[in-house]
N, C-alpha and C positions, 0 to 999 in steps of 0.2 A: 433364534439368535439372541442372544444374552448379554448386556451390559453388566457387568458386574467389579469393574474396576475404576477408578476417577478417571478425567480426559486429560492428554498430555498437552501441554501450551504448545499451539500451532506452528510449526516450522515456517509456513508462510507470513506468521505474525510481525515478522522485520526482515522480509521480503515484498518488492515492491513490483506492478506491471509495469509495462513498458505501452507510454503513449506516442500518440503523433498528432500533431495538427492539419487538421482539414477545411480549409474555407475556416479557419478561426473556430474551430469546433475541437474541442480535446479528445481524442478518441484513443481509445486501448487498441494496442498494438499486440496480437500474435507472430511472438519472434518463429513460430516451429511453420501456422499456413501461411505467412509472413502477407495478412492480411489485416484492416482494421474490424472493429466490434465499436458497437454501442459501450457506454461506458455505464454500465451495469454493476450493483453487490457481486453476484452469484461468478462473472465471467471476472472480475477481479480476483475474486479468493483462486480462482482458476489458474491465471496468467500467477499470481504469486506464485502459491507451490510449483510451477513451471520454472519461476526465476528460483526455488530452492534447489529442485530436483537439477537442477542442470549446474548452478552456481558452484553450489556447496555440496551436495551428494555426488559430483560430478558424471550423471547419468546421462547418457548420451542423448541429445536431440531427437537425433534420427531412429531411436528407438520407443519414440513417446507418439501413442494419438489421442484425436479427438475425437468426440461426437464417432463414436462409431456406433454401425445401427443393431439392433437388439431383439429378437421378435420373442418378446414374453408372454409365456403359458396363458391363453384366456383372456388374450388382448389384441381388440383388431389393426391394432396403428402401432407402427414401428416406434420402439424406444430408440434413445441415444443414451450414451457412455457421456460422460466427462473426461477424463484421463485413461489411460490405457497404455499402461510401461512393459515393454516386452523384454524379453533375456537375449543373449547375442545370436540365440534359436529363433527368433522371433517368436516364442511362446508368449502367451500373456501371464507376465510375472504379478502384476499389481491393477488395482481397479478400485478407481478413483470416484468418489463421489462428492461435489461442491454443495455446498449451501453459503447463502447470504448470512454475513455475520449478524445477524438478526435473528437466524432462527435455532431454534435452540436444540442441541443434536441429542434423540433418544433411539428407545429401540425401535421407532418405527420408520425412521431412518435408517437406522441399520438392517431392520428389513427389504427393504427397499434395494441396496446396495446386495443384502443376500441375493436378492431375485434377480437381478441385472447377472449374477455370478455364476446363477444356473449355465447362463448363454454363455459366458466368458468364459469359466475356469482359473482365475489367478488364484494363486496360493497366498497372495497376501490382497486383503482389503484394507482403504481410507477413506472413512468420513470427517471432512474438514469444510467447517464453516469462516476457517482463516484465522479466528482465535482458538477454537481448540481442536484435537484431532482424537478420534480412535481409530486404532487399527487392531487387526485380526489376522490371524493365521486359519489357516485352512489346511487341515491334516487331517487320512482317511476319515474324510465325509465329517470331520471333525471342527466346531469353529473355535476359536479360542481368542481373547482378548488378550493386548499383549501391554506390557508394563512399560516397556519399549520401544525404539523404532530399530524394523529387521537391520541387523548391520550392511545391508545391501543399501540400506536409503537412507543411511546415518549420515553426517556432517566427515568428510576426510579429505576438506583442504580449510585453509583462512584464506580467503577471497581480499582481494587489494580492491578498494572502493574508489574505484578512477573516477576523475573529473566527467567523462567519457557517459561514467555507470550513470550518474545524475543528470546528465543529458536526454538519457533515454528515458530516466522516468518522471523527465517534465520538475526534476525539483531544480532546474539548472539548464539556460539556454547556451546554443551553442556559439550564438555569437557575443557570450560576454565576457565585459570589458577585463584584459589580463589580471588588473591590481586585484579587481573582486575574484577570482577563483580560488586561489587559495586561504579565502574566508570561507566561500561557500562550500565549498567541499570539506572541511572543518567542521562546520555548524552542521551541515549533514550527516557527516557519521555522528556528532553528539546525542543530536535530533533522535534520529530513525534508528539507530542500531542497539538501542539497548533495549531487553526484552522485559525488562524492571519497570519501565515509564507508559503511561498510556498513550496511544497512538490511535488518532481515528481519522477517517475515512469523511470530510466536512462538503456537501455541495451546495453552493449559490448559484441561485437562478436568478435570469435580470441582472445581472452583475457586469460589467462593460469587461468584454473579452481581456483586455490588455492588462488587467490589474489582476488573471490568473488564481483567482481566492478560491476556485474548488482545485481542492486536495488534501492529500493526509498532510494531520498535523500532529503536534505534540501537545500533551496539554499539559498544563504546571497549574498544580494548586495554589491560591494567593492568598489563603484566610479571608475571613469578614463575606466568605457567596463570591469570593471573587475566583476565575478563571482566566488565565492568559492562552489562546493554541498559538501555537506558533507554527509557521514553517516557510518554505522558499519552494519559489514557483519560476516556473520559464513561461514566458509569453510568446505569443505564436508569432512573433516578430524575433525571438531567438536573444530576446535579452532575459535578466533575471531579476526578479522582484523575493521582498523579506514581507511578508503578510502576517500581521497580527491580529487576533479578534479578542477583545475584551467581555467576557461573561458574565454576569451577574444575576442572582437569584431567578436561573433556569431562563435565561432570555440573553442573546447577543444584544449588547448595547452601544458597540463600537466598533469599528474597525480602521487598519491604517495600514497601508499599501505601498514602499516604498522601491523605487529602481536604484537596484545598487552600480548598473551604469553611469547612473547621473550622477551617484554621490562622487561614484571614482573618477567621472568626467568635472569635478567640482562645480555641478550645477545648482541652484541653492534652492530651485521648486523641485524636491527629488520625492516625497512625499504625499497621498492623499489622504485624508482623514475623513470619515464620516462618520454622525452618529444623528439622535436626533435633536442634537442644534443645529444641524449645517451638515456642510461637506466644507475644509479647508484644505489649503496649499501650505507647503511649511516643509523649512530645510531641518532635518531629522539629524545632519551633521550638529546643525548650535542649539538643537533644541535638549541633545541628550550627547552632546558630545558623541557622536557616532564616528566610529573607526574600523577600520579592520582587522583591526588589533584585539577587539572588544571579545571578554569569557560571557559564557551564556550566560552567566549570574547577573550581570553589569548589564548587557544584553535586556534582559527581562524586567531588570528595577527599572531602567531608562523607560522602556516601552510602558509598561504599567502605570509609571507617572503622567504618562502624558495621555493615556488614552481614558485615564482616569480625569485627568483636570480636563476632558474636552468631549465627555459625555452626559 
């Protein structure tokens, strides 16, 4: 089985899982065994093409599995499948192989995926580590690399990005306050939807649950080694927080955590800051003129300023 074409930018790339909170613990949500997961690389690039395949390709739920088992030629212990997309035959149409966006996808990967195919039979194969994808066709006994994705699993709606969608993937709590939603859902589609900007996947450990800083973020280049991510998080208490991290010559040197509850409840400690001078308190409204008014651009100078003068 033969790579011999570039990889196409992942359809899961600005798609996002679906969490839930457990005991204060963030956990991935399976919408299809409507069960939780560890919050894992490998079972997010997962749950993504899941929120594709179903979103935007509009393929049916109930035609999709998981982990289905495999008994491969020369091997005493049962494999599992990743994905597994059937036709309204239930045939298996497509056969799904995840990797951690970490690793980096070649032919023996795509071996790998052939030999699962033995068992299965789909006429289309994907390898997708969540940034890039190949896919293959499978024609008399034949594989082929495809330039494309089959038009069976192509894009054929515009999906409306409800307040609702960001609730469910934890970039947006459900009990927050009215004024902030229609900022946060603003800043979100800016954030996450565009397939041009870098978007990564940031986890803290030791982090106090409530201030929500693992998650995807955005990241904007600042000149001079500097780094801003940006992004908005739900706390497992159902409010919503604006989390910034300040980067600098390959090291986090900053960070600042604000509830945009508090701003909209006009409370003036809306803010945490840390870095290594301290941890402070500080109303984010007078310090950068904060509104909900505010374009990403205004946004991000504000923020830079101050995480820069308190690092």
């Amino acid at each position: 089985m033969t790579i011999n074409q570039a990889p196409l930018l992942s359809k899961a790339y600005i798609h996002y899982p679906q969490f839930r909170y457990r005991d204060e613990q963030k956990l991935l949500w399976n919408p299809i065994l409507k069960r939780t997961f560890k919050n894992r690389p490998e079972e997010r690039v997962r749950l993504q093409l899941i929120d594709y395949l179903i979103l935007e390709a509009n393929f049916s739920a109930h035609r999709i599995s998981f982990e289905s088992p495999v008994k491969l030629v020369g091997e005493k212990s049962v494999s599992r499948t990743d994905i597994i997309c059937y036709t309204k035959d239930f045939e298996p149409h497509l056969l799904v192989e995840c990797k951690a966006p970490d690793i980096t996808l070649n032919e023996k990967t795509a071996l790998q995926i052939a030999r699962y195919n033995q068992q299965v039979g789909a006429p289309f194969l994907l390898v997708s580590n969540g940034m890039l994808d190949f896919w293959f066709h499978i024609e008399k006994e034949q594989v082929y690399q495809l330039s494309k994705i089959p038009a069976l699993f192509a894009p054929s709606s515009n999906t409306e990005y409800s307040f609702s969608y960001w609730t469910q993937r934890a970039f947006a709590g459900n009990k927050s306050h009215p004024e902030s939603r229609g900022f946060i859902r603003g800043l979100c589609r800016r954030l996450f939807k565009d397939t041009l900007k870098p978007i990564k996947f940031l986890a803290f450990e030791d982090t106090p649950s409530e201030l929500a800083l693992t998650n995807y973020y955005r990241i904007f280049d600042q000149g001079d080694d500097y780094k801003i991510a940006l992004t908005l998080s739900a706390t497992p208490y159902g409010g919503s927080r604006l989390n910034a991290i300040l980067h600098k010559d390959g090291a986090n040197v900053a960070f600042l955590s604000t509830s945009l509850d508090l701003i909209a409840e006009h409370q003036p400690d809306n803010t945490h800051l840390q870095s290594a001078q301290g941890v402070i308190t500080l109303d984010l409204k007078d310090r950068i003129d904060f509104n909900f008014d505010m374009n990403t651009s205004q946004l991000i100078t504000g923020l830079k300023k101050i995480l820069i003068e308190n690092s």
